[in-house]
Residue frames relative to the residue before (quaternion, step in Angstrom):
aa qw qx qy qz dx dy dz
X 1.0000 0.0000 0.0000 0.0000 0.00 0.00 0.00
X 0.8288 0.2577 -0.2549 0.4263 3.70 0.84 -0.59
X 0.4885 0.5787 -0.4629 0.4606 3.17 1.61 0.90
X 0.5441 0.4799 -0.3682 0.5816 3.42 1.35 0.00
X 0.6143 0.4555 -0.4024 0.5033 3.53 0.46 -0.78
X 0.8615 0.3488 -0.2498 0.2714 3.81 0.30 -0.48
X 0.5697 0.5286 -0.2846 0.5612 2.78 2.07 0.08
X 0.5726 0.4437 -0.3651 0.5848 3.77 1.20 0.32
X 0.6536 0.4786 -0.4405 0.3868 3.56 1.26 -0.12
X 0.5917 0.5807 -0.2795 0.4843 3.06 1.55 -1.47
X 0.7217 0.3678 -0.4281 0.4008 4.23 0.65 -0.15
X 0.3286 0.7931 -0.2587 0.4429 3.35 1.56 -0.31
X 0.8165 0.2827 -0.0847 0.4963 2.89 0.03 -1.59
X 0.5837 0.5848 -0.2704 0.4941 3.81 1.32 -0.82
X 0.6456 0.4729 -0.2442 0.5477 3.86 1.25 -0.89
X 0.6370 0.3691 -0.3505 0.5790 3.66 1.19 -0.52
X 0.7885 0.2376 -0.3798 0.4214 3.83 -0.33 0.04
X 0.5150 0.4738 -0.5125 0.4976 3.71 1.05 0.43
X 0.8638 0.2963 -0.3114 0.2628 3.64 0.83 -0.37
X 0.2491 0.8156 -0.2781 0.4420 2.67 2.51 0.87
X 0.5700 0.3876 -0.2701 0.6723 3.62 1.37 -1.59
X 0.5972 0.6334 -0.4212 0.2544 3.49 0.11 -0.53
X 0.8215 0.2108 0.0418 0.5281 3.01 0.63 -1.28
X 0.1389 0.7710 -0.2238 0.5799 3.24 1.91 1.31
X 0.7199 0.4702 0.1016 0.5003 2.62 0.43 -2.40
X 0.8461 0.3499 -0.1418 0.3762 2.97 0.38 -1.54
X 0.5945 0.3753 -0.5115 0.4940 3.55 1.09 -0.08
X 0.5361 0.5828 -0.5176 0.3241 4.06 0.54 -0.60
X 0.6559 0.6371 -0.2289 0.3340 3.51 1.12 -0.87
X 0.6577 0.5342 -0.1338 0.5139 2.89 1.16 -0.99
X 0.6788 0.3567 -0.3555 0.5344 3.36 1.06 -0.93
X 0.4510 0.4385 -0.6187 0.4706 4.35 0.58 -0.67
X 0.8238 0.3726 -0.3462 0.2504 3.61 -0.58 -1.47
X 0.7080 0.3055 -0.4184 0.4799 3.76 0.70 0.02
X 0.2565 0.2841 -0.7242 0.5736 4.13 0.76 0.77
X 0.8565 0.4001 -0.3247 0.0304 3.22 -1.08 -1.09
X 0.7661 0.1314 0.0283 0.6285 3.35 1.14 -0.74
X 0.5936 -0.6472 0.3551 0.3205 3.40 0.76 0.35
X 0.8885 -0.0091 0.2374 0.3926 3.75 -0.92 -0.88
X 0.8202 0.2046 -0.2201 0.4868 2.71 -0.04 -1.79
X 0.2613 0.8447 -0.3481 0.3114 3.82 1.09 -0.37
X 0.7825 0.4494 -0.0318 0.4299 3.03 0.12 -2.70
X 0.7029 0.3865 -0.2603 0.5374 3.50 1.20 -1.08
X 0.7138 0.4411 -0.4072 0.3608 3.68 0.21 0.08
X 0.4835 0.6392 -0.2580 0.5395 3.16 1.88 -0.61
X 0.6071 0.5428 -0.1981 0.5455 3.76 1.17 -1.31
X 0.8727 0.1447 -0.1861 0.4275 3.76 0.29 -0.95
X 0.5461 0.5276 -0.4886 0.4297 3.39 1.24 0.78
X 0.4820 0.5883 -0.3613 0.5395 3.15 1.48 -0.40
X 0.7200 0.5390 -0.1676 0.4036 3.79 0.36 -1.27
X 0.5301 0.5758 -0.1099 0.6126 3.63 1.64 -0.79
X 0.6669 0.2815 -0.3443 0.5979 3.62 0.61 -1.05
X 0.5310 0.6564 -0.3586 0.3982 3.94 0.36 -0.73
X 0.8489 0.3019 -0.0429 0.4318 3.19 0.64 -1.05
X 0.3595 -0.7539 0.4145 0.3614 2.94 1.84 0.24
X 0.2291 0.7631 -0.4717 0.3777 4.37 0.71 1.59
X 0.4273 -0.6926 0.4147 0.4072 3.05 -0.74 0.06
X 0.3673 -0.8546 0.3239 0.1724 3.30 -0.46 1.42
X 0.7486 0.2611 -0.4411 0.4205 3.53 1.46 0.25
X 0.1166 0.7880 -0.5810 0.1670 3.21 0.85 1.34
X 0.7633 0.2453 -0.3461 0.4873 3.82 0.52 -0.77
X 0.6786 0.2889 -0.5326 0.4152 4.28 0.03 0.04
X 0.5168 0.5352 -0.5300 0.4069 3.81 0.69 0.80
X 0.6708 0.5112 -0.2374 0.4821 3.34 1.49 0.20
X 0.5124 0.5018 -0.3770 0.5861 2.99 1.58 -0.59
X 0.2955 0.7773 -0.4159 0.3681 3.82 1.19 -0.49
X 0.8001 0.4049 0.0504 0.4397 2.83 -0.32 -2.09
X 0.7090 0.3520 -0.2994 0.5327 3.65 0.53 -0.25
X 0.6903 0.2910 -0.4220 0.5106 3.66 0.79 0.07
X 0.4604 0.5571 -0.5508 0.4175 3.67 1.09 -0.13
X 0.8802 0.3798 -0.1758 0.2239 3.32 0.49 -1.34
X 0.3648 0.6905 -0.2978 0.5491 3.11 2.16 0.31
X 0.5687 0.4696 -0.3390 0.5841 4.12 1.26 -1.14
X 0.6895 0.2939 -0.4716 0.4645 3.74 0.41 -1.21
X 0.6310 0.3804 -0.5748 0.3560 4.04 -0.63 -1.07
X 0.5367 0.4535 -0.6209 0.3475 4.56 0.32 -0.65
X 0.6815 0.6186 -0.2993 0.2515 3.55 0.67 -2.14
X 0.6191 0.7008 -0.1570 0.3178 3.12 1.48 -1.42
X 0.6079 0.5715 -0.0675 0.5471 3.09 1.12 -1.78
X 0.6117 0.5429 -0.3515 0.4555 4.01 0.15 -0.88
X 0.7785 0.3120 -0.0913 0.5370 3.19 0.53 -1.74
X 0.6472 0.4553 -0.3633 0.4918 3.80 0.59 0.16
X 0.2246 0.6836 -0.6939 -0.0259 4.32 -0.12 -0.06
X 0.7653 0.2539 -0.3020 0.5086 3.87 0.41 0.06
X 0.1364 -0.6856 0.7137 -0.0442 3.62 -1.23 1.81
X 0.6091 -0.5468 0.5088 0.2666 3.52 -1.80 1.29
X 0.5042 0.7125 -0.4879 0.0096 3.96 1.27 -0.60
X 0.4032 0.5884 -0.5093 0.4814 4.24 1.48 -0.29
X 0.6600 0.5654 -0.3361 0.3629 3.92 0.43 -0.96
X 0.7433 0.2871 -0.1450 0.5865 3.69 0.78 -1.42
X 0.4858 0.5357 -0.5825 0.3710 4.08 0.97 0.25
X 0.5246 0.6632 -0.2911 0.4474 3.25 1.22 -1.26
X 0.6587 0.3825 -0.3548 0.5421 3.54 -0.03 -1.15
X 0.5512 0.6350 -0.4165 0.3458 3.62 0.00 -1.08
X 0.6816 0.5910 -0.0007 0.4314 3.01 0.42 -2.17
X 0.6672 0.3652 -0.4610 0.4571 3.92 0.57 -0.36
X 0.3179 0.6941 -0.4840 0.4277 4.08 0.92 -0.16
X 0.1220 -0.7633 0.5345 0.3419 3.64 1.26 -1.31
X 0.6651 0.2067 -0.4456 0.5624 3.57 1.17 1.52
X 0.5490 -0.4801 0.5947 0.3384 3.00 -1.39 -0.30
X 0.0946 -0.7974 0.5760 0.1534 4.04 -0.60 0.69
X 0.5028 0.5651 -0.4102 0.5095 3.62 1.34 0.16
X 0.6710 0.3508 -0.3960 0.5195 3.40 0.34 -1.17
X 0.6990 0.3941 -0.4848 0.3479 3.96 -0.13 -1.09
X 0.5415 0.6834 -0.3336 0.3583 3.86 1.08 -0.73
X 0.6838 0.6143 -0.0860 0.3842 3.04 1.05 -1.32
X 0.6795 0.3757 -0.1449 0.6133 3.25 1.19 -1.68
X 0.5492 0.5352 -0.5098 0.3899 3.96 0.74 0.00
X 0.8490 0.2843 -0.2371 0.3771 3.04 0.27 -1.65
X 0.4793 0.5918 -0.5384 0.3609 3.83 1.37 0.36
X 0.6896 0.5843 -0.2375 0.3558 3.46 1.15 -0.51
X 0.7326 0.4939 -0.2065 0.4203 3.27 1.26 -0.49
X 0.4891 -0.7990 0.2472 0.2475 3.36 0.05 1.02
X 0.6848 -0.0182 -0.1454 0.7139 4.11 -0.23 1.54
X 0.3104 0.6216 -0.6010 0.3951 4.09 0.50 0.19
X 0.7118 0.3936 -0.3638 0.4539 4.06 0.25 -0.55
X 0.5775 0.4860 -0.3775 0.5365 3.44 0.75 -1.24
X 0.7309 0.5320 -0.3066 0.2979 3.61 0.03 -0.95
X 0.4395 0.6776 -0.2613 0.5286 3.36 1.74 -1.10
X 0.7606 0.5343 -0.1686 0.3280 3.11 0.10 -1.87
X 0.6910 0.5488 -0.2695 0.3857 3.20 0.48 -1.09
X 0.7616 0.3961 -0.1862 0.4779 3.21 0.69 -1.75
X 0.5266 0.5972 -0.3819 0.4692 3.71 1.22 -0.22
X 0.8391 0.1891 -0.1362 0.4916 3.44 0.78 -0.51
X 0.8157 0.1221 -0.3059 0.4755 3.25 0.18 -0.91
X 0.4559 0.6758 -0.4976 0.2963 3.98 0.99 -0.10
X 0.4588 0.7221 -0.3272 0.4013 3.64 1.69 -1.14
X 0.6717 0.4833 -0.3006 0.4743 3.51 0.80 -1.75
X 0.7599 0.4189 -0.2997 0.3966 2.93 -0.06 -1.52
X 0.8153 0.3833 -0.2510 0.3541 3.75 0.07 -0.50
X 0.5767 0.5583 -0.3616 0.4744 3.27 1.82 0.45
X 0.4735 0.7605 -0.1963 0.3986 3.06 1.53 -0.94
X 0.8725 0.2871 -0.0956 0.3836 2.77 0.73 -2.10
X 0.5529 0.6552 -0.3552 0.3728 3.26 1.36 0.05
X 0.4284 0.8033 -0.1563 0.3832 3.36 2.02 -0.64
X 0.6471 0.4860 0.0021 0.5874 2.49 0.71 -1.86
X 0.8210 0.3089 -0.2508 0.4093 3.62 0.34 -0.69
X 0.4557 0.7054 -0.3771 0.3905 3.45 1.28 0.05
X 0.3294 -0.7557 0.4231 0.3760 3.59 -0.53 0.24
X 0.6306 0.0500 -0.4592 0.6237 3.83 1.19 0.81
X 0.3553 -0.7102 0.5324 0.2931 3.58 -0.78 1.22
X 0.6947 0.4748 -0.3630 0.4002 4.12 0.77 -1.07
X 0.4830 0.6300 -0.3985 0.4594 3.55 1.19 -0.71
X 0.7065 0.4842 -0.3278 0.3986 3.91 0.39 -0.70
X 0.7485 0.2243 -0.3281 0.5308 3.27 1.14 -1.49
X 0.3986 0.5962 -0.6704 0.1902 3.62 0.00 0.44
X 0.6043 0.5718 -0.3039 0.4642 3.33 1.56 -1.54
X 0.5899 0.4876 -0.5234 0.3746 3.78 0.34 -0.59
X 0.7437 0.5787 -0.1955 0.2716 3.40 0.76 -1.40
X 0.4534 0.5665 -0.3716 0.5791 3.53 1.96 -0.52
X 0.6564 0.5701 -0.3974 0.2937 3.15 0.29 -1.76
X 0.7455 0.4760 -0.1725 0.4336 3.57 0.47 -1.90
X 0.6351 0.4519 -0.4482 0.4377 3.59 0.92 -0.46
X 0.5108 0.6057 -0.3719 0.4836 4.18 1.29 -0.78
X 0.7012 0.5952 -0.2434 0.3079 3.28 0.76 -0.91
X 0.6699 0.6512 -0.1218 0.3351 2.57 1.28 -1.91
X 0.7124 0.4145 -0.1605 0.5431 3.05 1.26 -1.61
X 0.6709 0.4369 -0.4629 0.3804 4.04 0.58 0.14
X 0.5333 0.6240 -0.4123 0.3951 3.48 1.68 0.32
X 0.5664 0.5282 -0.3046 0.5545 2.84 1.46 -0.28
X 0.6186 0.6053 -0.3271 0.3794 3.59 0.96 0.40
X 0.6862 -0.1274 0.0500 0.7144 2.69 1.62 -1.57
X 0.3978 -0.7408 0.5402 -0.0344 2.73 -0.28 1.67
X 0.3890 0.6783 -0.5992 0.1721 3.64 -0.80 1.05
X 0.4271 -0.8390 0.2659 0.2072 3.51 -1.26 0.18
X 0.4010 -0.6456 0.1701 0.6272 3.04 2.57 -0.14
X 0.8206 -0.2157 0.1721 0.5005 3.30 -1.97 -0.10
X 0.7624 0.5570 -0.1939 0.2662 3.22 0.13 -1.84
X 0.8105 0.2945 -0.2309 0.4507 3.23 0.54 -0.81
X 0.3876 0.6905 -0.3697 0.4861 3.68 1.99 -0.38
X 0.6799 0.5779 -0.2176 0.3955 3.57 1.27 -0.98
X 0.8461 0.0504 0.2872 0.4463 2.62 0.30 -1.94
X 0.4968 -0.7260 0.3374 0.3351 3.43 1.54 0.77
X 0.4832 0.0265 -0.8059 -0.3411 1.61 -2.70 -0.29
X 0.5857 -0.5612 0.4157 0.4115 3.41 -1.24 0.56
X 0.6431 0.4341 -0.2767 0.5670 3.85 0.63 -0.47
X 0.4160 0.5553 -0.6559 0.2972 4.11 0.39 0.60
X 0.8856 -0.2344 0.2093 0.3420 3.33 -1.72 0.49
X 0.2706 -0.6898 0.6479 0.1763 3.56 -1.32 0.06
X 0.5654 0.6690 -0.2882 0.3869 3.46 0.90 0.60
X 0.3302 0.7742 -0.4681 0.2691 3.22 1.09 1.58
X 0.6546 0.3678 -0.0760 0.6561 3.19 1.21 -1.19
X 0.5502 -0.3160 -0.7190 0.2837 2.06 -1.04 2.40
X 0.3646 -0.6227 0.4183 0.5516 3.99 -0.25 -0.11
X 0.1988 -0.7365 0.6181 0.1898 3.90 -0.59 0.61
X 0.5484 0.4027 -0.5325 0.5035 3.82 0.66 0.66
X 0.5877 0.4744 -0.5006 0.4231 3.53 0.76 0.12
X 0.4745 0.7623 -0.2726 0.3458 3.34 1.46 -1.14
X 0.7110 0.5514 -0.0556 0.4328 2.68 0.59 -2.08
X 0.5862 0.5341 -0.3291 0.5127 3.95 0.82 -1.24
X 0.7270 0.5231 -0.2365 0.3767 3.32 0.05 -1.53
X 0.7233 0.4290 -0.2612 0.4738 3.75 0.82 -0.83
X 0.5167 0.6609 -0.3029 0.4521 3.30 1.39 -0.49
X 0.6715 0.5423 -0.1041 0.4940 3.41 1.23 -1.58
X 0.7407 0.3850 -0.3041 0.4590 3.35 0.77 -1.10
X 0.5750 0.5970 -0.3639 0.4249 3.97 1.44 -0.50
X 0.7926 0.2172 -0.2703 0.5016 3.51 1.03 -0.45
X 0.3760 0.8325 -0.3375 0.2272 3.64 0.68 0.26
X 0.4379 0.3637 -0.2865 0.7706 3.27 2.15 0.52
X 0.7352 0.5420 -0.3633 0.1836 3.71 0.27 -0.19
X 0.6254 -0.3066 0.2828 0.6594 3.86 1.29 0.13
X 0.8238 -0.4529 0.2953 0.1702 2.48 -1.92 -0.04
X 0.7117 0.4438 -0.1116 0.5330 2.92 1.42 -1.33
X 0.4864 0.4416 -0.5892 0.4705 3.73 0.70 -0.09
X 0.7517 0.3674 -0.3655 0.4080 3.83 -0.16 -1.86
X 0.5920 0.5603 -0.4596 0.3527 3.83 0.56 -0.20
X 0.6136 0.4721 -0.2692 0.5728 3.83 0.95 -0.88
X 0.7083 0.3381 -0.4382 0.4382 3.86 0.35 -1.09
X 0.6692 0.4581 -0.5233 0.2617 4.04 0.62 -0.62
X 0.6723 0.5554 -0.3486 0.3436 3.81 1.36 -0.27
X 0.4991 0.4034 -0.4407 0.6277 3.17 1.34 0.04
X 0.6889 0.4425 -0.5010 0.2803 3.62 0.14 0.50
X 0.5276 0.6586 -0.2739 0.4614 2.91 1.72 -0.15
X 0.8588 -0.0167 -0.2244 0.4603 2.84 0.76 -1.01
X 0.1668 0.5006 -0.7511 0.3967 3.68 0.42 1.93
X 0.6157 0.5242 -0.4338 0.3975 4.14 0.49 -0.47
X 0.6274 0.6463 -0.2010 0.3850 3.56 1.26 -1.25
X 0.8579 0.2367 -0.0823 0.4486 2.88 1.13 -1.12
X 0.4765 0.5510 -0.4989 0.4695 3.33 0.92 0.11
X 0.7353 0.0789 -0.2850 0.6099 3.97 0.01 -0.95
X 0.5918 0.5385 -0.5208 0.2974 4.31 -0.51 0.31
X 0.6586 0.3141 -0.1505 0.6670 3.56 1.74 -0.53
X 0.4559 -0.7553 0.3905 0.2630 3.57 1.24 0.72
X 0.5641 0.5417 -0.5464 0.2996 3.84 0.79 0.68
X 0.7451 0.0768 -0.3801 0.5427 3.66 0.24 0.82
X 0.4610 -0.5884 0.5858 0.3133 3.26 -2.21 -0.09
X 0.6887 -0.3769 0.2672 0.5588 3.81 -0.97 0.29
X 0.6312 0.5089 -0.3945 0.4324 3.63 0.84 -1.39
X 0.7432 0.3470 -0.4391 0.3667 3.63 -0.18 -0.70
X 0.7726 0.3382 -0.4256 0.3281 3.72 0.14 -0.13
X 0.4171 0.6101 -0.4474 0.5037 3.42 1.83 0.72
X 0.7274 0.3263 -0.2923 0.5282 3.37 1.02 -0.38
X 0.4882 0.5949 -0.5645 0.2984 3.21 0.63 0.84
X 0.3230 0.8892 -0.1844 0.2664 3.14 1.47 -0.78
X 0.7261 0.2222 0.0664 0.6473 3.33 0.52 -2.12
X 0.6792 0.3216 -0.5131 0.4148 3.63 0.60 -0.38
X 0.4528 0.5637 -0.5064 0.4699 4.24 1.01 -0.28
X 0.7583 0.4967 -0.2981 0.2990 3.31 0.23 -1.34
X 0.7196 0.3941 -0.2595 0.5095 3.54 0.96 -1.37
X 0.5775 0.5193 -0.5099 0.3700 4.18 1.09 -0.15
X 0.6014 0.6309 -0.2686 0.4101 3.29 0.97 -1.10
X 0.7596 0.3497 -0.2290 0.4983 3.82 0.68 -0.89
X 0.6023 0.4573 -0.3663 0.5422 3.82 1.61 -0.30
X 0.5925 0.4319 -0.3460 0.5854 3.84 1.20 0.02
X 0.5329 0.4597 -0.4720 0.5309 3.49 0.28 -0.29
X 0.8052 0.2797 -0.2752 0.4447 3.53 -0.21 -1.68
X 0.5966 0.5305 -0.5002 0.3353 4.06 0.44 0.13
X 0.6549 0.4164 -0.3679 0.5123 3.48 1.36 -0.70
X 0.3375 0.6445 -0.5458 0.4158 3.74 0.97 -0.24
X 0.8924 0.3272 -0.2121 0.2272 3.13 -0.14 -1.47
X 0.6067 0.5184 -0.3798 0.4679 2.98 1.03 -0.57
X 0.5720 0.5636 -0.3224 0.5012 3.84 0.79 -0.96
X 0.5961 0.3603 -0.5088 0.5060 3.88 1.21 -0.68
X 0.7424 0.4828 -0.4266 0.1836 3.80 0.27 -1.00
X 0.6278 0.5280 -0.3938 0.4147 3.43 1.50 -0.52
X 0.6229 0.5696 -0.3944 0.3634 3.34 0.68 -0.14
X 0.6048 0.4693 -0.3075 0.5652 3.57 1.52 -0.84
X 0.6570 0.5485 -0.3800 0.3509 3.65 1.05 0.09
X 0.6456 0.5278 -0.2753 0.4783 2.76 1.40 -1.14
X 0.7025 0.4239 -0.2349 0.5213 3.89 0.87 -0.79
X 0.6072 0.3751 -0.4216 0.5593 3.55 0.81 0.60
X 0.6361 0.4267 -0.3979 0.5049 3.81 1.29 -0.24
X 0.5870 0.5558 -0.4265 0.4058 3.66 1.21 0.04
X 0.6385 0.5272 -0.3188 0.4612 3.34 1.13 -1.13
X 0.7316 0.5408 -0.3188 0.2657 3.86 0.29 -1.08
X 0.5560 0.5554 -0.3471 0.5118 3.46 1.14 -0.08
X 0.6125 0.5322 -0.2121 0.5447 3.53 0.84 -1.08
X 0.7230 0.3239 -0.2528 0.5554 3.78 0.39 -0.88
X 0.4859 0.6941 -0.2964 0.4408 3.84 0.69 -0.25
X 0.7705 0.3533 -0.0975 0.5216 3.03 0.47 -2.11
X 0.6432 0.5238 -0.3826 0.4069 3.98 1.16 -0.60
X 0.6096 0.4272 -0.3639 0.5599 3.88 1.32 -0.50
């Protein structure tokens, strides 16, 4: 009995100073990679580190940073070939409310003291971090970001429809900012989050509805969408979600017509 007792102490104590250097290491890391690259850096440096720990895939989060510079070249590619945006069209739409919910958005969160910084953050790097982890927690982590990567390509191509650039820059320029108001794809992006944990407890779907909140906060408080565009995220979530569902349908029908045609062919064989 007190050779067991000392041999569960002696791994114990061995599991606590391995995740001591660990997490050692891992803050020194974190701190080189934000001299070096700032933020967004420290956090990719943090949840690859946090991933290998947990035994994740560890280039789940700079395969996101990926995608966000892919989709940063297209909004440049975008922008060239766009010099006229629909944003007078959706100010209007705004405007039938018989306010503006950007501008009043705007003038709150200018008023409230580190409320922007706070905005900011969760607008960008909160996005990473809360895509990542949802990856990683999925039970196929690449299988999600493939979906991010459809999603953003649907998107992509309805900016090219309506092209606009939001409140903020509708306001107060530059005239060359992004084309990536209409649909808002941080609503997108929220919603897909939500629907990935929405079987997990309480406390995931609790955390993804505050990051919807504040993806709502910050898109029209930091003037990068109008009310309309995170209404049209909605149906365009809704109609990706039911065109992804019905793609894995199908395929899931064809394995199944494979598998029940590999059952039969042996059997019809063995009778000739």
């Amino acid at each position: 009995m007190k050779m067991r007792t000392s041999t569960s102490g002696s791994q114990a104590l061995r599991g606590f100073k391995k995740a001591a250097v660990f997490g050692a290491i891992g803050v020194a890391a974190v701190a080189v990679a934000f001299r070096a690259t700032g933020p967004d850096g420290a956090i990719i440096a943090a949840l690859m580190l946090t991933f290998r720990y947990c035994g994740k895939p560890v280039m789940l989060p700079p395969c996101f940073i990926l995608i966000g510079r892919g989709v940063i070249e297209g909004l440049k590619f975008l922008t060239r070939h766009t010099p006229t945006t629909h944003d007078a069209m959706l100010w209007q739409l705004d405007g039938l409310l018989g306010f503006e919910p950007s501008v009043a958005a705007m003038a709150i969160v200018s008023t409230v003291p580190g409320l922007w910084e706070g905005l900011v953050i969760a607008y960008h790097q909160g996005l990473l971090v809360a895509m990542a982890l949802v990856a990683a927690a999925a039970p196929s982590p690449w299988r999600f970001l493939v979906k991010v990567v459809v999603a953003s390509a649907f998107g992509y191509a309805l900016f090219w429809i309506v092209p606009a650039c939001g409140p903020g820059f509708f306001l107060y320029g530059p005239a060359d900012a992004p084309r990536n108001a209409m649909p808002s794809m941080h609503m997108v992006w929220a919603f897909m989050v939500r629907g990935e944990v929405g079987r997990r407890g309480v406390g995931p779907r609790l955390a993804a509805d505050i990051f919807i909140i504040l993806t709502v906060l910050s898109t029209l408080g930091l003037g990068e969408h109008y009310l309309v565009d995170l209404l049209a995220a909605v149906p365009f979530w809704l109609a990706f979600e039911a065109l992804w569902r019905w793609r894995r349908i199908r395929a899931l029908a064809r394995l199944e017509s494979v598998g029940e045609n590999s059952d039969i062919l042996p059997q019809e064989r063995g009778s000739i």
